[in-house]
Structures are given as C-alpha cells and as structure tokens.
C-alpha positions in Angstrom: -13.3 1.6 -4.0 -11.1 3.0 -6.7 -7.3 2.7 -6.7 -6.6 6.0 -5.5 -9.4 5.5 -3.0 -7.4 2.7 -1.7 -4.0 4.2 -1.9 -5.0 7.2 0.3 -6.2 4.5 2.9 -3.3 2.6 2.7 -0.7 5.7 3.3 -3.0 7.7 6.0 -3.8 4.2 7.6 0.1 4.4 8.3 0.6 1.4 5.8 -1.8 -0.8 7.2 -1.8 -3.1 4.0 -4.4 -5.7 5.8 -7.1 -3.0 6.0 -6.7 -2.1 2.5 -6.7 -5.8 1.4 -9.7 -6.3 3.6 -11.8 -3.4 1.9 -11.2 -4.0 -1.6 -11.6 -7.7 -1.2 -8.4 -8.8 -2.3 -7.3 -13.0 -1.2 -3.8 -12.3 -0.6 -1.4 -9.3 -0.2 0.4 -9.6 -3.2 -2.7 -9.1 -5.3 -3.1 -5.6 -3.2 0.2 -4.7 -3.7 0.1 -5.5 -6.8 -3.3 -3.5 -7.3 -1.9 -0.3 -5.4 1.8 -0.6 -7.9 3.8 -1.3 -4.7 6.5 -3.0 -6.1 10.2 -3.3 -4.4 11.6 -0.2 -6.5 8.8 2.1 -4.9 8.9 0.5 -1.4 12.6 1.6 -1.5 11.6 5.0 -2.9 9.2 5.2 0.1 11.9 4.3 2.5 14.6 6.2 1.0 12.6 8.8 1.8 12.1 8.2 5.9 14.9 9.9 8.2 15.7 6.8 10.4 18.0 9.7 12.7 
C-alpha cells in the first residue's frame, strides 16, 4: 500500500490509526505516523480545523 493509499484509509477510517498500522505492517504507531507525516504541527492543523460548537 502506498502512502497516499494509506492516508485515505486513515482519514475515511475516521482516524483509525491501528487499522492503518495494521495494513501497512508497521510495529508501533509512531513509525505510522511518522510514515503518513502526522506530526504535532499537522495534528493541530487537523484540529484547528474541527468546530467543537
């Protein structure tokens, strides 16, 4: 699975970051974060972005 394979499951998957780990392999969740380019500058782009209300 390519990265933007894995990217698309990991957003319409609603974040589900153990699936994604799970299908490219990965030992740890770091590593897939890491892979997808989820660092803490993005993650508070992302929720930034979500009306809490």
């Amino acid at each position: 699975m390519c990265k933007a394979g894995a990217y698309q499951v990991y957003i319409q998957s609603n974040c589900n970051i153990g699936l994604v780990m799970h299908l490219l392999n990965h030992s740890s969740i770091v590593m897939t974060l890491a892979y997808l380019g989820l660092n803490q500058v993005s993650t508070e782009e992302m929720l930034d972005s979500i009306d809490f209300g």
